[in-house]
N, C-alpha and C positions, 0 to 999 in steps of 0.2 A: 437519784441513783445514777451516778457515771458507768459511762461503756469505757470497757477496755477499749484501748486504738486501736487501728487495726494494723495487720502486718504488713510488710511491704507485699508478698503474695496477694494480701485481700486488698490491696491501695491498686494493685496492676487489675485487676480482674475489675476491681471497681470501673477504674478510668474505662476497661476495654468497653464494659458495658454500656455507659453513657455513650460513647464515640461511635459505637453499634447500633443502639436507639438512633442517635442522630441522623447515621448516614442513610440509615432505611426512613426513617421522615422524610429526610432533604433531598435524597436523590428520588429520580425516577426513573432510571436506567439498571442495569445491573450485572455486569460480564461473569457466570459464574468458572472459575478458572482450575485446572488442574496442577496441584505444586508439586506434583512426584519428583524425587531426582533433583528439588531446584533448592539453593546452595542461598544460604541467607544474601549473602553480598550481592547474588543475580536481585533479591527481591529489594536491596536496598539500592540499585540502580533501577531498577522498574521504579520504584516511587519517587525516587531524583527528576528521572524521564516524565512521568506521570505530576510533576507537578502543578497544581493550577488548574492540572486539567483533571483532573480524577483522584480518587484515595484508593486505597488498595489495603484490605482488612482479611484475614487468615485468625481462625483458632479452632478451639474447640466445638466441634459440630453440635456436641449437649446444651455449650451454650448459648449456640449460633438460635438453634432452636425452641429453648427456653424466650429466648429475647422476644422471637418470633410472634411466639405464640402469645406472653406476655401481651403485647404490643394491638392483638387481638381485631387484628387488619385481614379481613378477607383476601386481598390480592397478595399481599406479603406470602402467606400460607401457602399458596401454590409454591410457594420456593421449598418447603417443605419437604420433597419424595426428591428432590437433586441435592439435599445437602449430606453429603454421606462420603467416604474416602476421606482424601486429601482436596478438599477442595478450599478456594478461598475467595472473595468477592472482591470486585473492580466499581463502585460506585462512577458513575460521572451523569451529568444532564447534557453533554456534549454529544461530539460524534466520534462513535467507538476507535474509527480509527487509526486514532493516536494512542490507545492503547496494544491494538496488532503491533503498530511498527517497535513499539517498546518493549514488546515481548521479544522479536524477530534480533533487534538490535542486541540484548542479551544472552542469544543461544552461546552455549559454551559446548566444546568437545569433551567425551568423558569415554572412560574406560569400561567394558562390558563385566561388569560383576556378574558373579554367579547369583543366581537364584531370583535375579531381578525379570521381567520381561522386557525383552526386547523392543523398542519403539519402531526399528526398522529394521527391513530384510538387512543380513551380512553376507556378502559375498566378494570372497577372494581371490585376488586376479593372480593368472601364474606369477610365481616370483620366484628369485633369488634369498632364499633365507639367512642365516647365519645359525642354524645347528647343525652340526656333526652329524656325520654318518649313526653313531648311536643312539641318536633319536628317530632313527627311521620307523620303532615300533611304534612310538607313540601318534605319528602320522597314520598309518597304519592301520589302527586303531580308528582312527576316526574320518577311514573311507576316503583317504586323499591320497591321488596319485601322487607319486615322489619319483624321482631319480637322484644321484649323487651327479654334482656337478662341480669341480674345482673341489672338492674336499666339503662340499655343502649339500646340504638336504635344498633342492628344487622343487616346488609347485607348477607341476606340470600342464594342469587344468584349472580354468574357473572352480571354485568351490562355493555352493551352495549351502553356505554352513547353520546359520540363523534365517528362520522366519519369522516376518513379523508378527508380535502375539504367543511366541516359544518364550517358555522361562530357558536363560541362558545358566546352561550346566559349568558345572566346574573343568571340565576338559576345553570347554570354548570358549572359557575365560584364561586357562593357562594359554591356549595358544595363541587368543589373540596378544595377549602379552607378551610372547616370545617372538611374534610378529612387529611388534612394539605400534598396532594398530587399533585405534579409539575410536572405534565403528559408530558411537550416536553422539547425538545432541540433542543438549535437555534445556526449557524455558519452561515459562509458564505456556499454557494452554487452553485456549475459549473452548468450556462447553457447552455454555447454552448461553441465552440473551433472554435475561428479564427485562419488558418492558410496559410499566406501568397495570401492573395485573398480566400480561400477556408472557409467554416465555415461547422461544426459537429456539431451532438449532444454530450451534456456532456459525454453519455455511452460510446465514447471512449476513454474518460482518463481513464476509468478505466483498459484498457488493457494496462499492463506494460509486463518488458521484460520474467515474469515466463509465463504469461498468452502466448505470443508471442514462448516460447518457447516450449510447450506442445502441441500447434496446428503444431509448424514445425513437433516433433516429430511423431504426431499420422497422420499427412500428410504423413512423409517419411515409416512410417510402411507399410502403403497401400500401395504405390508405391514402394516396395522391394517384396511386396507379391503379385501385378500384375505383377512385373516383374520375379518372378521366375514362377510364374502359366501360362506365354504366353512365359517362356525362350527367353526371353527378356535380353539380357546381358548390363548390366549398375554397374555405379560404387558405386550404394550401397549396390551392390548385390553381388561383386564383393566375399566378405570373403563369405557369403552362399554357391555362386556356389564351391566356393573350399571346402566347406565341404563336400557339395554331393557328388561332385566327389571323394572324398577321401574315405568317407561310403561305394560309389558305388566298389573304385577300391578296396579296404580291401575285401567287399564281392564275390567280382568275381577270387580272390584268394583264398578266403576260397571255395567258390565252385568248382574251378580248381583243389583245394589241391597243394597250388604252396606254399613250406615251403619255398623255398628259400629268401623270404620276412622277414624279421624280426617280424613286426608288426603283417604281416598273421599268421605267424609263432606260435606267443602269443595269438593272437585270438582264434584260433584252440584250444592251450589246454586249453584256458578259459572255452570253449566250450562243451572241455572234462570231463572237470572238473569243476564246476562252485565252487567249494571251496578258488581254485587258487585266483577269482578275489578279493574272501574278504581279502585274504594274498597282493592283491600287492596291495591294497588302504592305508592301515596304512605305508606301505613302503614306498609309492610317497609321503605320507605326513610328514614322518619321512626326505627324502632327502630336501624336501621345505625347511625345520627350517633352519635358518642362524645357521653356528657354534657360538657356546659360545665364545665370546671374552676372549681373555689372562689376567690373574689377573695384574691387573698396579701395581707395587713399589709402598710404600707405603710411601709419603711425610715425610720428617720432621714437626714439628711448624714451624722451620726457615725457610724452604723453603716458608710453605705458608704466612709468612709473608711478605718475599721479595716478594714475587709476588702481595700479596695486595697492599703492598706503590705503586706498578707502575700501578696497575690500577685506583688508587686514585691521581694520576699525579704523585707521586712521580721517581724517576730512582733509579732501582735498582744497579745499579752498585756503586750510592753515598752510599746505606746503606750499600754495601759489606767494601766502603774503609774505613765508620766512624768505622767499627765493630773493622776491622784489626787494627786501630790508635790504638783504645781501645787496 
């Protein structure tokens, strides 16, 4: 008995599905991403950007979760209750953050549609407009100071027009358009981080390795500073303690008057003298300086020419034997 072929619709849906198994097998990371508002060509730059390093897969959430479930993998499942909207999935086994900067590098400017929600507050700074006096009602209307200025409608105050999380109505869309102003910007957006059974909020992409590395620092600081305050001997404290004790034993010479120290010995007449110590700072810095290097001989042309042919592939010993024929 032959099967009918199938169509190109079931040929697409087919391929998606294999490449969906896949990437849920083979990865173990998972950026789930928000595509509201985002314009094919943003997403075909996202995966240009994204090459090598990630795949980046979007469709139907029925099928997303059929796969899923199919697939009949306990940790997958938890992805479960976040697949819903407009969402689409960022595969990679790397480090996410080549996917942010790919998001970020794609934001585009866009015009406030009615009925959409707003991504961010709009607020409009006093201006100079370009409508006529006969649109005064229409300002009006919508709680904004005005006055006529040169034959134009003025924005007299800040205007607190949009909040963010406001579906933007049809009056705040005419007028940001008569303002000729494209108050947001849309990309894609991390909403959560599956990883390996676990899932995060997006806020932890954003900690990369500076961010990672300024907490160890200001970690290890405290704990070199309890551990000298409870002498407490540990190994970052290790260079500390030898200073102290070095301060400590320096000073218990100088109090003893033990010259036969060298160091003590120098301290003392610093002591004595305190003129001494501004004599011996230009001199430790005078000793630091590396000597002056020896003036090099001074090339022939011919030299440096044999020496170009062999860096340009040539062999300089051929250009020495054509010279001599010569």
């Amino acid at each position: 008995m032959s099967t009918a072929p199938l169509t190109a619709k079931q040929a697409r849906r087919q391929a998606y599905v294999a490449k969906l198994e896949r990437c849920l097998t083979e990865y173990k990371k998972i950026v789930l991403v928000s595509v509201d508002n985002v314009r094919s060509f943003q997403i075909a730059q996202i995966r240009r950007l994204l090459r090598g390093k990630a795949e980046l897969l979007a469709g139907k959430n029925t099928i997303i979760k059929r796969v899923i479930n199919q697939l009949n993998d306990d940790k997958l499942k938890k992805l479960l209750p976040y697949i819903k909207l407009n969402v689409g999935f960022v595969f990679t086994n790397g480090d996410t953050s080549a996917i942010l900067k790919a998001f970020k590098k794609t934001k585009r400017k866009a015009a406030a549609k009615a009925g959409i929600i707003a991504p961010t507050d709009v607020v409009i700074e006093p201006m100079l407009t370009q409508s006529g006096p006969d649109q005064h009602g229409f300002y009006a209307a919508l709680g904004i100071d005005t006055k006529i200025n040169k034959g134009k409608i003025e924005i007299v105050n800040p205007v607190n027009l949009i909040k963010k999380g406001d579906v933007v109505t049809p009056s705040h869309a005419t007028l940001l358009q008569k303002l000729e102003i494209d108050p947001f910007f849309y990309s894609m957006s991390a909403l959560n981080l599956y990883d390996d059974g676990e899932i995060y909020d997006a806020a932890i992409l954003e900690i990369d390795d500076s961010v990672m590395e300024a907490k160890w620092n200001t970690g290890l600081e405290a704990f070199v500073s309890l551990a000298l305050g409870t002498n407490f001997p540990c190994l970052p404290a290790i260079p500390h303690i030898f200073m102290d004790t070095a301060k400590a034993f320096v000073g218990a010479g100088v109090e003893a008057d033990i010259t036969e120290i060298p160091l003590v010995k120098r301290v003392k007449e610093i002591l004595a003298d305190p003129s001494k110590f501004a004599v011996a700072v230009p001199a430790a810095a005078a000793a630091a300086a590396p000597a002056a290097e020896p003036a090099k001989k001074e090339e022939s042309d011919d030299d440096e020419i044999v020496g170009a042919g062999g860096m340009f592939g040539g062999d300089s010993s051929s250009s020495e034997e054509e010279s001599s024929s010569d």
